[in-house]
PDB file of N, CA, C, O and CB in Angstrom:
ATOM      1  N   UNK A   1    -103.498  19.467 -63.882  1.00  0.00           N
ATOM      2  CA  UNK A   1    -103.385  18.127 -63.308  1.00  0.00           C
ATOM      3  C   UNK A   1    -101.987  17.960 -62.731  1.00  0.00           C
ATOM      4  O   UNK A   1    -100.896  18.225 -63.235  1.00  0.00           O
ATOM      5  CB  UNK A   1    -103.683  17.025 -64.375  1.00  0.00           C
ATOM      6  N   UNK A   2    -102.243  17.550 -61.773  1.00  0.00           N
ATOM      7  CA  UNK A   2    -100.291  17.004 -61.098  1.00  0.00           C
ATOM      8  C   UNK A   2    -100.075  15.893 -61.692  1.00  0.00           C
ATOM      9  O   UNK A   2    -100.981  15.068 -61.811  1.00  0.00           O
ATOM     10  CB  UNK A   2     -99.925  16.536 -59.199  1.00  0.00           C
ATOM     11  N   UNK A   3     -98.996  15.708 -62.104  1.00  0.00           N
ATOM     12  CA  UNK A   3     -98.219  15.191 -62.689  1.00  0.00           C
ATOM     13  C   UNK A   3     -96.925  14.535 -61.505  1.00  0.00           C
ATOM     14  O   UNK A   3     -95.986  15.319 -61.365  1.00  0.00           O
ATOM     15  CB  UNK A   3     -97.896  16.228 -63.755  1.00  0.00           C
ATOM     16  N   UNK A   4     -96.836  13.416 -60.811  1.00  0.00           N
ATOM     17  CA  UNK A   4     -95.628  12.742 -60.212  1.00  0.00           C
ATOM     18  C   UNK A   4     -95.776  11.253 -60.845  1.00  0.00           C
ATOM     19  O   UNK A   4     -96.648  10.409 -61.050  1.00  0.00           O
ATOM     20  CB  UNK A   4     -95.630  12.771 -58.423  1.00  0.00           C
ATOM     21  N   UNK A   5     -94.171  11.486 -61.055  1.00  0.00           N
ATOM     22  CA  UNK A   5     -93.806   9.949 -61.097  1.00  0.00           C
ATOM     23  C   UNK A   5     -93.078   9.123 -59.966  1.00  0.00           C
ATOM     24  O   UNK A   5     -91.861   9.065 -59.794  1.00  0.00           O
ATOM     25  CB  UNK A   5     -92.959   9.782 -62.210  1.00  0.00           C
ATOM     26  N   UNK A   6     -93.976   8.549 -59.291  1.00  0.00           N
ATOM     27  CA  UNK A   6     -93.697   7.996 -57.764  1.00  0.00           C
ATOM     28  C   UNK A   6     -93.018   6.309 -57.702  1.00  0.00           C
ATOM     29  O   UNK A   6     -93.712   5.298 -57.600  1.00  0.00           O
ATOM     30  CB  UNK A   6     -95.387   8.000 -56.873  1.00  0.00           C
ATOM     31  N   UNK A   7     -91.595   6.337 -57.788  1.00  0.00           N
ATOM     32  CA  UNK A   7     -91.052   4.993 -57.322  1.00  0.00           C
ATOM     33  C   UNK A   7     -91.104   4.548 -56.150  1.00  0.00           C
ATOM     34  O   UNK A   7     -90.866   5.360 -55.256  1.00  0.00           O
ATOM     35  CB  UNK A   7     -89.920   4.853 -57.509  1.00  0.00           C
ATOM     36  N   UNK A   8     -91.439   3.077 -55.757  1.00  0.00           N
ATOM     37  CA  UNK A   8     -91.785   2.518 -54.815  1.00  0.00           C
ATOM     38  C   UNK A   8     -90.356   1.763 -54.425  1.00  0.00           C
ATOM     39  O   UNK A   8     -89.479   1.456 -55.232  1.00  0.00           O
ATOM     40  CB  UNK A   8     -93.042   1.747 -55.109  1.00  0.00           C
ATOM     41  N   UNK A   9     -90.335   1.522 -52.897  1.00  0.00           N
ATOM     42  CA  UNK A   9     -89.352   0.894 -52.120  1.00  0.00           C
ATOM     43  C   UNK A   9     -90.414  -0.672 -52.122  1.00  0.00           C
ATOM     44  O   UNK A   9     -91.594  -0.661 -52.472  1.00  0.00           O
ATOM     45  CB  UNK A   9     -88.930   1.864 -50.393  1.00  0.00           C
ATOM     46  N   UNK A  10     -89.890  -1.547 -51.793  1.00  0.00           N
ATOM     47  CA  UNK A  10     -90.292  -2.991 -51.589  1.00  0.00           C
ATOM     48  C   UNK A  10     -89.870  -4.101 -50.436  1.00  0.00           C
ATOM     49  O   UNK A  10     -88.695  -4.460 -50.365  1.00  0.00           O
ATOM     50  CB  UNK A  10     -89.911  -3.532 -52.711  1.00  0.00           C
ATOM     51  N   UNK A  11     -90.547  -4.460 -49.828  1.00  0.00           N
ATOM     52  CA  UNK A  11     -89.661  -5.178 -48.927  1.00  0.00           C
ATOM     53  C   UNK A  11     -89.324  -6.498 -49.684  1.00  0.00           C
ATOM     54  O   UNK A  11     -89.560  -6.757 -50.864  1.00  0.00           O
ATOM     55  CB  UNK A  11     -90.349  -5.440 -47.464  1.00  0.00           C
ATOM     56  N   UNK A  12     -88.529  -7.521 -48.440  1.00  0.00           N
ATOM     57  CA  UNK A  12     -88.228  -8.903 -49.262  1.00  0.00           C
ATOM     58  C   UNK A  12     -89.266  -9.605 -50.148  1.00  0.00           C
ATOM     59  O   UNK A  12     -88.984 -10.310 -51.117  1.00  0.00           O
ATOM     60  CB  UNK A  12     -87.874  -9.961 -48.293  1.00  0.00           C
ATOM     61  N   UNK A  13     -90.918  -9.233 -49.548  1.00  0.00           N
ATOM     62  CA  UNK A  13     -92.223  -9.958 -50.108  1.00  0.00           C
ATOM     63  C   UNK A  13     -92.497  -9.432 -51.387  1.00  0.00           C
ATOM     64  O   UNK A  13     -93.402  -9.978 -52.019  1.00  0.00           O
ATOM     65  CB  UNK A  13     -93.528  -9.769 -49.218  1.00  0.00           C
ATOM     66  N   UNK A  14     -91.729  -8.212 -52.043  1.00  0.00           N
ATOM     67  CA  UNK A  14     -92.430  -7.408 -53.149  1.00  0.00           C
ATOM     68  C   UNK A  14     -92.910  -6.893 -52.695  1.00  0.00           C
ATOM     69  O   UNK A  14     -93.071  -5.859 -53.343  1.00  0.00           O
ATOM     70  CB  UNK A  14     -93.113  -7.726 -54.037  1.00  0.00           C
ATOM     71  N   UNK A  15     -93.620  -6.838 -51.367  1.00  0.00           N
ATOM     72  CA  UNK A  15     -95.187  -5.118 -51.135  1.00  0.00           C
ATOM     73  C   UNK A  15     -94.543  -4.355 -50.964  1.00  0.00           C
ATOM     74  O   UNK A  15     -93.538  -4.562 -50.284  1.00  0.00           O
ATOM     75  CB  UNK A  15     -96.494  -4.798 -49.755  1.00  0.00           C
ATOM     76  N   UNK A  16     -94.802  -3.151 -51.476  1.00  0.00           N
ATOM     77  CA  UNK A  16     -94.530  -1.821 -51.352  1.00  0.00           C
ATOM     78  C   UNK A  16     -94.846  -0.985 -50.348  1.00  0.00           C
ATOM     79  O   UNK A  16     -96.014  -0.884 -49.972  1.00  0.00           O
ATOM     80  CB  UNK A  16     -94.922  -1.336 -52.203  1.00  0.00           C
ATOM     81  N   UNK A  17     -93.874  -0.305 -49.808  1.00  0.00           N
ATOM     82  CA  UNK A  17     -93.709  -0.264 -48.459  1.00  0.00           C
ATOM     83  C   UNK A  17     -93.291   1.342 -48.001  1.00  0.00           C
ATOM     84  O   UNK A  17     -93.123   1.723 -46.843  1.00  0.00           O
ATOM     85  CB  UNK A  17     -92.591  -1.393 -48.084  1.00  0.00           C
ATOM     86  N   UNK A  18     -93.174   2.167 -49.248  1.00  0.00           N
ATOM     87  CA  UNK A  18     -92.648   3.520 -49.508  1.00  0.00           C
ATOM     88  C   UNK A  18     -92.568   3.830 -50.466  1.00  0.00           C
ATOM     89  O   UNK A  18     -92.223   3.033 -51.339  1.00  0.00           O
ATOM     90  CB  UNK A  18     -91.684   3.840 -49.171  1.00  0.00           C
ATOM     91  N   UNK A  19     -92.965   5.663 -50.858  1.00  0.00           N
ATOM     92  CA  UNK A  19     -93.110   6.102 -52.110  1.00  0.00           C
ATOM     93  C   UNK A  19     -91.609   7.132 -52.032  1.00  0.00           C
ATOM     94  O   UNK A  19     -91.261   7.616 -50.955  1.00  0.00           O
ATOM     95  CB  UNK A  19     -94.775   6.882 -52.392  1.00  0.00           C
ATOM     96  N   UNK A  20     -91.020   7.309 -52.991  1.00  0.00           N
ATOM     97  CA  UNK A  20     -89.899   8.127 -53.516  1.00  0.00           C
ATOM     98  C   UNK A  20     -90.718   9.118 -54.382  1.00  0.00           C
ATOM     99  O   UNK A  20     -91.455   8.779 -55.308  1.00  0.00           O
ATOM    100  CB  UNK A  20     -88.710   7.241 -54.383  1.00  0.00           C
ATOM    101  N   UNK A  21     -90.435  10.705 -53.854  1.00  0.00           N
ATOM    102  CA  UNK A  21     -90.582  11.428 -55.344  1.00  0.00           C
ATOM    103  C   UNK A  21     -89.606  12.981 -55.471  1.00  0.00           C
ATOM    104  O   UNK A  21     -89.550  13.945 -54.708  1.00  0.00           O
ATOM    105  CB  UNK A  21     -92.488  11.856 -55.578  1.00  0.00           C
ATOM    106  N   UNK A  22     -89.206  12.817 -56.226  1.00  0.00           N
ATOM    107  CA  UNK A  22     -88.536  13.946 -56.306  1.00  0.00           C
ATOM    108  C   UNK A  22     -88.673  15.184 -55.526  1.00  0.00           C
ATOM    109  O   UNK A  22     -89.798  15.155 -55.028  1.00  0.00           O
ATOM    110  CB  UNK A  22     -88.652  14.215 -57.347  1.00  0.00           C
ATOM    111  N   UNK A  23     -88.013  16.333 -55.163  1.00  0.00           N
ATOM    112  CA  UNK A  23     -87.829  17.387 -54.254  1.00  0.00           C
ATOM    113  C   UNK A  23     -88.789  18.220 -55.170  1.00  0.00           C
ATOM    114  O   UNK A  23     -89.669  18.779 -54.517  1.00  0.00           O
ATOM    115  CB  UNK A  23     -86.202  17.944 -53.920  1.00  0.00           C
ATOM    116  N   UNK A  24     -88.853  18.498 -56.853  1.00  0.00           N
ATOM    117  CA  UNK A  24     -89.895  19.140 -57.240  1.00  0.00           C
ATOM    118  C   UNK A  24     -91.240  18.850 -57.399  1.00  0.00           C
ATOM    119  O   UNK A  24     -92.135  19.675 -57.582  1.00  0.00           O
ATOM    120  CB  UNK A  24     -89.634  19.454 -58.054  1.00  0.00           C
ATOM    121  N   UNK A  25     -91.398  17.113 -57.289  1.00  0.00           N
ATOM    122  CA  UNK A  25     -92.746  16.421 -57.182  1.00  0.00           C
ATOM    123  C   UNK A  25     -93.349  16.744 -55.940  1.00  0.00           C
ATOM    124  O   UNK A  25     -94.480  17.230 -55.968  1.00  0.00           O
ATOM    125  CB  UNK A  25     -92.665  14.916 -57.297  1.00  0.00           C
ATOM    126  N   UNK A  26     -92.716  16.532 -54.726  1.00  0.00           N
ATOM    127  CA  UNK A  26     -92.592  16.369 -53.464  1.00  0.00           C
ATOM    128  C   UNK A  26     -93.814  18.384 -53.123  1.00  0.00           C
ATOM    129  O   UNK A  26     -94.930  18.605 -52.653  1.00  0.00           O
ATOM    130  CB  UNK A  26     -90.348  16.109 -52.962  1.00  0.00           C
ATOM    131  N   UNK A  27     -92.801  19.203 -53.649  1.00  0.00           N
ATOM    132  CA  UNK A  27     -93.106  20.412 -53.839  1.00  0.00           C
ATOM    133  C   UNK A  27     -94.552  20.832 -54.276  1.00  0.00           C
ATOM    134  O   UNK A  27     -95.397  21.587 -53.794  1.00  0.00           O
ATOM    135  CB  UNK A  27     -92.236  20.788 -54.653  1.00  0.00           C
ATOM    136  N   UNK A  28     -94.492  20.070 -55.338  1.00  0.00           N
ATOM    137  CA  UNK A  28     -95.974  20.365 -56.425  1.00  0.00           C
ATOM    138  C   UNK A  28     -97.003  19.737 -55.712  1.00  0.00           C
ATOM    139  O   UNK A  28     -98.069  20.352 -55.737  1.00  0.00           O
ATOM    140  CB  UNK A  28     -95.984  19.603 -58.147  1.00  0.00           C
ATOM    141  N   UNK A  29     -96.983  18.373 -54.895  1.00  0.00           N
ATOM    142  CA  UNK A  29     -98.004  17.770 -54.195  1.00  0.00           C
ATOM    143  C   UNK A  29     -98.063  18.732 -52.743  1.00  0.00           C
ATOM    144  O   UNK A  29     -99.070  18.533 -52.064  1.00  0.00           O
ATOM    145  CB  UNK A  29     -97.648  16.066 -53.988  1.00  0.00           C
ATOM    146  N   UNK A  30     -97.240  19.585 -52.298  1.00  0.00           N
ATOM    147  CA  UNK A  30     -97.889  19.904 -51.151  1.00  0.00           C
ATOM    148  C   UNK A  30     -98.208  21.201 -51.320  1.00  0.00           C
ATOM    149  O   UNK A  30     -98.950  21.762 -50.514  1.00  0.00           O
ATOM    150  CB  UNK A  30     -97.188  19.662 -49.977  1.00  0.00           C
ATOM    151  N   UNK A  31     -97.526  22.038 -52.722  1.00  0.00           N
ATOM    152  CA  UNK A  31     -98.847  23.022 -52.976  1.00  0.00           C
ATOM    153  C   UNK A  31    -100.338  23.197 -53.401  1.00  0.00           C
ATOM    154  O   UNK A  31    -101.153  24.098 -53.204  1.00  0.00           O
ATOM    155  CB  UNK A  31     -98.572  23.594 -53.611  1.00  0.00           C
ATOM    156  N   UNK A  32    -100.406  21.753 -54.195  1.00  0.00           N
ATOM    157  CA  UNK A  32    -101.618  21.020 -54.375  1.00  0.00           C
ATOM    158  C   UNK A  32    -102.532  21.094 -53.151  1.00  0.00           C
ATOM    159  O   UNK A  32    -103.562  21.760 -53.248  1.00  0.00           O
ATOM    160  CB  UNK A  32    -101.298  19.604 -54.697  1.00  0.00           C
ATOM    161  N   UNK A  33    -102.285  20.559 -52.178  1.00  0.00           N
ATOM    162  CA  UNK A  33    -103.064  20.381 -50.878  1.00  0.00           C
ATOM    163  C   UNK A  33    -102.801  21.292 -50.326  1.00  0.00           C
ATOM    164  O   UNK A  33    -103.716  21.483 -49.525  1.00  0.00           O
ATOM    165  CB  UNK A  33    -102.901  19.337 -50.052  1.00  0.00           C
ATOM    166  N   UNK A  34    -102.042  22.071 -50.231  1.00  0.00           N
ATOM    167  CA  UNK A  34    -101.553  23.615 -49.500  1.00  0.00           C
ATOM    168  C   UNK A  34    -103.619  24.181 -50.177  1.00  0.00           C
ATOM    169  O   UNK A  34    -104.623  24.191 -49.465  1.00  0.00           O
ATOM    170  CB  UNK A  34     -99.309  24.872 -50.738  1.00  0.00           C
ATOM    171  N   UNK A  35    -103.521  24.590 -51.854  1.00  0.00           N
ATOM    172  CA  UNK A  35    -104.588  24.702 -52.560  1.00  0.00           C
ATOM    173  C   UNK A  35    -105.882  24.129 -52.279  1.00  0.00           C
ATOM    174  O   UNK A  35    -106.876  24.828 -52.478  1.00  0.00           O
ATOM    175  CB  UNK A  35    -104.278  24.367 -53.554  1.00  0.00           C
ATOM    176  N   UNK A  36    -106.022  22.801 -51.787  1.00  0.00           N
ATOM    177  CA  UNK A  36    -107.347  22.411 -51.675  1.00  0.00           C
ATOM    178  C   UNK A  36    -107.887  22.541 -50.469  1.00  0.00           C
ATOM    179  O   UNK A  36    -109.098  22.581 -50.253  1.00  0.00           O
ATOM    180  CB  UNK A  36    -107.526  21.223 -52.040  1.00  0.00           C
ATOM    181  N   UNK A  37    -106.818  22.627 -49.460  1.00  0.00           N
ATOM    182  CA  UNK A  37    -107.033  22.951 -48.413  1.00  0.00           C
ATOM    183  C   UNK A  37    -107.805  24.436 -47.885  1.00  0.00           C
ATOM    184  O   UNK A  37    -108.632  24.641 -46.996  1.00  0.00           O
ATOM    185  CB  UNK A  37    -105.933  22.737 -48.064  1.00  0.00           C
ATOM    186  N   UNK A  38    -107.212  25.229 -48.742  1.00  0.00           N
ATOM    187  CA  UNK A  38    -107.530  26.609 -48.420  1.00  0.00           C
ATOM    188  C   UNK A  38    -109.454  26.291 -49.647  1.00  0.00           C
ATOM    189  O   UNK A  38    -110.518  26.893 -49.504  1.00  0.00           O
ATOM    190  CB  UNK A  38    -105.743  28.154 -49.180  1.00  0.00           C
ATOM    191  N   UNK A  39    -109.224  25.541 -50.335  1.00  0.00           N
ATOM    192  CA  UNK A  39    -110.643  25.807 -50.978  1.00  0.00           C
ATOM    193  C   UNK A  39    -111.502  25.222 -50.159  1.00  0.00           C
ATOM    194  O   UNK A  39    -112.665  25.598 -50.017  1.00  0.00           O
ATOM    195  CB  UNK A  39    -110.893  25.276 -52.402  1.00  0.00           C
ATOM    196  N   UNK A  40    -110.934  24.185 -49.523  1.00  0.00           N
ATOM    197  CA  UNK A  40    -112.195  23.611 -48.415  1.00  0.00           C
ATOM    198  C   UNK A  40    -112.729  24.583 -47.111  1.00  0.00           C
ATOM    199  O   UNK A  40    -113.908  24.754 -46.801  1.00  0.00           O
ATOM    200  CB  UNK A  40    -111.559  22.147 -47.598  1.00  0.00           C
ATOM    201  N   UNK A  41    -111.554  25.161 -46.449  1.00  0.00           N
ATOM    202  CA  UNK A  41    -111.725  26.286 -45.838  1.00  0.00           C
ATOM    203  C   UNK A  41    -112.629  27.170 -46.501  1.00  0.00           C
ATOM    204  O   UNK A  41    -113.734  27.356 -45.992  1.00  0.00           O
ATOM    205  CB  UNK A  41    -110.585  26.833 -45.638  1.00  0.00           C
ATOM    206  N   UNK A  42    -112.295  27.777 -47.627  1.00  0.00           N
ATOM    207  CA  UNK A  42    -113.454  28.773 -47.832  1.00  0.00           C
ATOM    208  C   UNK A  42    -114.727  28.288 -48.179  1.00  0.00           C
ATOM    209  O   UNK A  42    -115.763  28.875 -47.866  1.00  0.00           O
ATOM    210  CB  UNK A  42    -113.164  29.685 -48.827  1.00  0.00           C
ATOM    211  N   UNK A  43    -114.685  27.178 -48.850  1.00  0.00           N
ATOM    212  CA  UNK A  43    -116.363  26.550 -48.389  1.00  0.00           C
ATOM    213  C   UNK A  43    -116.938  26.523 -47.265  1.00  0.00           C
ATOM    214  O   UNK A  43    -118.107  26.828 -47.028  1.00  0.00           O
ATOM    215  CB  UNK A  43    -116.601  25.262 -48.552  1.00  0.00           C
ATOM    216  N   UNK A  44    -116.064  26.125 -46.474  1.00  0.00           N
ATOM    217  CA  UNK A  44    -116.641  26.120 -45.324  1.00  0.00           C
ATOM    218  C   UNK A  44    -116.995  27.355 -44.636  1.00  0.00           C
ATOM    219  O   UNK A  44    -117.926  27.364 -43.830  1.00  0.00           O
ATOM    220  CB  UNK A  44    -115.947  25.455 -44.627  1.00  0.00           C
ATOM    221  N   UNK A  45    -116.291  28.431 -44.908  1.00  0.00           N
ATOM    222  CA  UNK A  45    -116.831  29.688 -44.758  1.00  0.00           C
ATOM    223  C   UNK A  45    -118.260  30.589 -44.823  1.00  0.00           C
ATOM    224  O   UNK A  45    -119.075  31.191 -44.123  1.00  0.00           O
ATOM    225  CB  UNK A  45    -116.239  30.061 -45.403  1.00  0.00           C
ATOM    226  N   UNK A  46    -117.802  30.069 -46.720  1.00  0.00           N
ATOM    227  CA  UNK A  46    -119.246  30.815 -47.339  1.00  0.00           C
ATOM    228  C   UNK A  46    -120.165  29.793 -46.683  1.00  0.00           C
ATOM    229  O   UNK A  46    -120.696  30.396 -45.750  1.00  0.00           O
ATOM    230  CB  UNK A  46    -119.485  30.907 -49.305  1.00  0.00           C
ATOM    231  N   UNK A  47    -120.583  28.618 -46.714  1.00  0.00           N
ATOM    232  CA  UNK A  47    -121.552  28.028 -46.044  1.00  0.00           C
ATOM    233  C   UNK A  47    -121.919  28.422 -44.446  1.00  0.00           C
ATOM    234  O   UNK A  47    -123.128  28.315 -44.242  1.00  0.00           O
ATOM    235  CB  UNK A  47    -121.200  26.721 -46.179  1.00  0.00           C
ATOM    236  N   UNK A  48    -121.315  28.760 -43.526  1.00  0.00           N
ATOM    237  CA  UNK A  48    -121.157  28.980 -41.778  1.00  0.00           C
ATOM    238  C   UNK A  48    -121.407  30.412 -41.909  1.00  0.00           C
ATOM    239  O   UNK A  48    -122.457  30.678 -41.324  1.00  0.00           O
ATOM    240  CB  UNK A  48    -119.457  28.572 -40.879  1.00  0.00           C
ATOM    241  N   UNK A  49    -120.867  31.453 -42.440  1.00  0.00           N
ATOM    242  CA  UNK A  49    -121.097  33.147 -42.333  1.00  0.00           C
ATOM    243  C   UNK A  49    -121.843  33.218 -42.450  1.00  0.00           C
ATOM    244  O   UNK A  49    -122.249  32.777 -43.525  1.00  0.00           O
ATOM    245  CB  UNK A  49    -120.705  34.133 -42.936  1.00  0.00           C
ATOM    246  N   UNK A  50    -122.822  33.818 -41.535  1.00  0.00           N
ATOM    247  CA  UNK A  50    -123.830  34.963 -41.914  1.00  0.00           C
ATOM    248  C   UNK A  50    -123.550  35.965 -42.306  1.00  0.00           C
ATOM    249  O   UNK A  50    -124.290  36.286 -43.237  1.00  0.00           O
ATOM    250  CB  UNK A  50    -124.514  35.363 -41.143  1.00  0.00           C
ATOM    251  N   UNK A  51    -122.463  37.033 -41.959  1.00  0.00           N
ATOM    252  CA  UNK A  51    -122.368  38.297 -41.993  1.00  0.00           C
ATOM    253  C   UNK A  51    -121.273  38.261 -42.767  1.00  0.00           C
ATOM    254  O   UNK A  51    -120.440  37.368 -42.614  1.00  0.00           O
ATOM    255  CB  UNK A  51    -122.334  39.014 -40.784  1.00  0.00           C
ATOM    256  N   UNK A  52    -121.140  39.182 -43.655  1.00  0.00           N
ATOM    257  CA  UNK A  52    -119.575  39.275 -44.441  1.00  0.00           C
ATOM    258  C   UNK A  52    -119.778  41.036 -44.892  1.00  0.00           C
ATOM    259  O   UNK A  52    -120.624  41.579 -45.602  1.00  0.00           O
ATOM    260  CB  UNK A  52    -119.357  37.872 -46.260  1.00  0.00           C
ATOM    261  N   UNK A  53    -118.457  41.658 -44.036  1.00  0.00           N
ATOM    262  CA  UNK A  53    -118.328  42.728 -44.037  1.00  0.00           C
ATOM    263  C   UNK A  53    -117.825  42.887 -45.823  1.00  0.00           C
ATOM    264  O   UNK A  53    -117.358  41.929 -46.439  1.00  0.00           O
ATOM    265  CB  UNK A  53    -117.412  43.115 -42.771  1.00  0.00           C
ATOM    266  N   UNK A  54    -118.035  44.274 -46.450  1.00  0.00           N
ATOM    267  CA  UNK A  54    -117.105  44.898 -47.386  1.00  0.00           C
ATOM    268  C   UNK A  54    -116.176  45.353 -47.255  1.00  0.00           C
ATOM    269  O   UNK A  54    -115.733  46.094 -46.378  1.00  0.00           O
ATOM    270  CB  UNK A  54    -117.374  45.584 -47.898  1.00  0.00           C
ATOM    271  N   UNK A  55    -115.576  44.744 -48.575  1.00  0.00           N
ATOM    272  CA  UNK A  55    -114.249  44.793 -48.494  1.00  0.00           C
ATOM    273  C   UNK A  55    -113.255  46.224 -48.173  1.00  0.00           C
ATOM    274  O   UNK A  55    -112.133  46.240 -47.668  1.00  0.00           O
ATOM    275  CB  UNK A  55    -113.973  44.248 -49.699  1.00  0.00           C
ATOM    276  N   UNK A  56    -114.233  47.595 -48.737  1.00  0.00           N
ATOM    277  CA  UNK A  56    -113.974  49.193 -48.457  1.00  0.00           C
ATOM    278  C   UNK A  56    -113.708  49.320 -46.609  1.00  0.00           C
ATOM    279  O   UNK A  56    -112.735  49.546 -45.889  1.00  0.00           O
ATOM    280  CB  UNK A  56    -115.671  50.267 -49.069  1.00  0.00           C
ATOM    281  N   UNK A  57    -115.343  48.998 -46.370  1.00  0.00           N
ATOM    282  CA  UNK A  57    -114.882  48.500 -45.196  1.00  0.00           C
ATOM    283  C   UNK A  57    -113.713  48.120 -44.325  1.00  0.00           C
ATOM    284  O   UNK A  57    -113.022  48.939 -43.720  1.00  0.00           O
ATOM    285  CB  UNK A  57    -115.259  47.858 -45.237  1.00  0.00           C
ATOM    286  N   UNK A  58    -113.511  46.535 -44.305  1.00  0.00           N
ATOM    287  CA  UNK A  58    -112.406  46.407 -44.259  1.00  0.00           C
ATOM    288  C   UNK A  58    -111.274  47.231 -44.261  1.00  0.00           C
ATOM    289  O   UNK A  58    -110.816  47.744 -43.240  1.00  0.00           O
ATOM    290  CB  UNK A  58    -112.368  45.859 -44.846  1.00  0.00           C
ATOM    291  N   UNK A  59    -110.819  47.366 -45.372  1.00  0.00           N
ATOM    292  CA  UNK A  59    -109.578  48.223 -46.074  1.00  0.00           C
ATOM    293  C   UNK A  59    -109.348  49.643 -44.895  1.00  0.00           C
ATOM    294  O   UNK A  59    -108.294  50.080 -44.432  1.00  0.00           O
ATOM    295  CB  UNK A  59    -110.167  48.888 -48.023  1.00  0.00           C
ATOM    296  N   UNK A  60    -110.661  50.069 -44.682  1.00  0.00           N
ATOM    297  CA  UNK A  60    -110.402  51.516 -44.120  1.00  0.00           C
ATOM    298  C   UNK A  60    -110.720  50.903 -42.696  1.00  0.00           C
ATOM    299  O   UNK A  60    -111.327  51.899 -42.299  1.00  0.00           O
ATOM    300  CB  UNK A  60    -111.484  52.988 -44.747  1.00  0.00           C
ATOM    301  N   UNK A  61    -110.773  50.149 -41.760  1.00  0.00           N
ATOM    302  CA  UNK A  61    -110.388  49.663 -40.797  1.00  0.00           C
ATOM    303  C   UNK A  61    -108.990  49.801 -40.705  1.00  0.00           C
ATOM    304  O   UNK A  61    -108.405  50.721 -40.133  1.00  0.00           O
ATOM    305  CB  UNK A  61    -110.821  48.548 -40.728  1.00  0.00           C
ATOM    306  N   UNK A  62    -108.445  48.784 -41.330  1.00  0.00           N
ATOM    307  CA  UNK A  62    -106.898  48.341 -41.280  1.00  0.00           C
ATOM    308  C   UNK A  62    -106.030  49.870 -41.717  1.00  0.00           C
ATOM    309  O   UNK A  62    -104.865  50.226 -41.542  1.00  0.00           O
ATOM    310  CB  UNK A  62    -106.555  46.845 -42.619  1.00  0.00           C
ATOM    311  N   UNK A  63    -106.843  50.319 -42.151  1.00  0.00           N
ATOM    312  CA  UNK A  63    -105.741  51.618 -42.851  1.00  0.00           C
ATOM    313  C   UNK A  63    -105.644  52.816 -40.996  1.00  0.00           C
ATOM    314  O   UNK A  63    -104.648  53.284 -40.444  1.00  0.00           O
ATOM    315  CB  UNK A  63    -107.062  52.939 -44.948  1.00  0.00           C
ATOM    316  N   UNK A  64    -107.129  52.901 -40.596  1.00  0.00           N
ATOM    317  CA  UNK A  64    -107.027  53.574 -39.153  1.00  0.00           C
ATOM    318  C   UNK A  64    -106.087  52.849 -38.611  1.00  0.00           C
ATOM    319  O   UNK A  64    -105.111  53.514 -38.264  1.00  0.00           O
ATOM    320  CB  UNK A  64    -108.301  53.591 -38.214  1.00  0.00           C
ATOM    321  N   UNK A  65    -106.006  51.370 -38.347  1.00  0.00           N
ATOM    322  CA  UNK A  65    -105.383  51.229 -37.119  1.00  0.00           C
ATOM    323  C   UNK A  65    -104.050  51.189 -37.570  1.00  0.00           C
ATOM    324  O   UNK A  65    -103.279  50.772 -36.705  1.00  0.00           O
ATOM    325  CB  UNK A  65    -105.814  50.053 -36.273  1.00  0.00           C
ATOM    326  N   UNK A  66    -103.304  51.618 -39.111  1.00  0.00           N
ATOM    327  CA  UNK A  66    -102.155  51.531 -39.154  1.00  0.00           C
ATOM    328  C   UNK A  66    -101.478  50.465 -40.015  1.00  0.00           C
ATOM    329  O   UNK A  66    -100.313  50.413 -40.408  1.00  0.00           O
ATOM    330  CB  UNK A  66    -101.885  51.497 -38.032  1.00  0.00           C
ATOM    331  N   UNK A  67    -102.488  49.637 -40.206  1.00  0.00           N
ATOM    332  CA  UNK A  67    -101.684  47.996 -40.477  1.00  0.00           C
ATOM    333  C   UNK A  67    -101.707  48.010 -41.874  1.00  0.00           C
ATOM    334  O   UNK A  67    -101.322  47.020 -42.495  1.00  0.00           O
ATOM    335  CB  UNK A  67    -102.553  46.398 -39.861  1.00  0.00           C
ATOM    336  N   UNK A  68    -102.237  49.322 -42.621  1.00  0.00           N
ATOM    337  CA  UNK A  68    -101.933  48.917 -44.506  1.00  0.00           C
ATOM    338  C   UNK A  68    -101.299  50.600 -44.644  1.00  0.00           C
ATOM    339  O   UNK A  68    -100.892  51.019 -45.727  1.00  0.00           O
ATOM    340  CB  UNK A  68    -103.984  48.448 -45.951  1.00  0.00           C
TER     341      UNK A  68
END
């Protein structure tokens, strides 16, 4: 679970108008979504692919053309 403790800025009315959070909170929330992001992506994957090569496959592709 993330864990931030988020202080608020206020204007003259009291509404809150901006969140403050620390440089390591700040951090942890955008690896969070960095994370869900990439899980929504791969849903969206496995659902849309038809075809999904193996991974040997793969591997010995990239190894011919040099790139592993």
């Amino acid at each position: 679970m993330l864990n931030v403790n988020p202080r608020y800025l206020v204007n003259a009315k009291g509404r809150k108008t901006a969140v403050v959070l620390s440089m390591k909170e700040y951090r942890l929330l955008m690896e969070h979504i960095e994370d869900l992001e990439d899980t929504l992506e791969m849903d969206i994957a496995v659902r849309t692919e038809t075809e999904f090569q193996d991974y040997r496959e793969i591997r010995a592709e990239l190894k011919a053309e040099g790139k592993l």
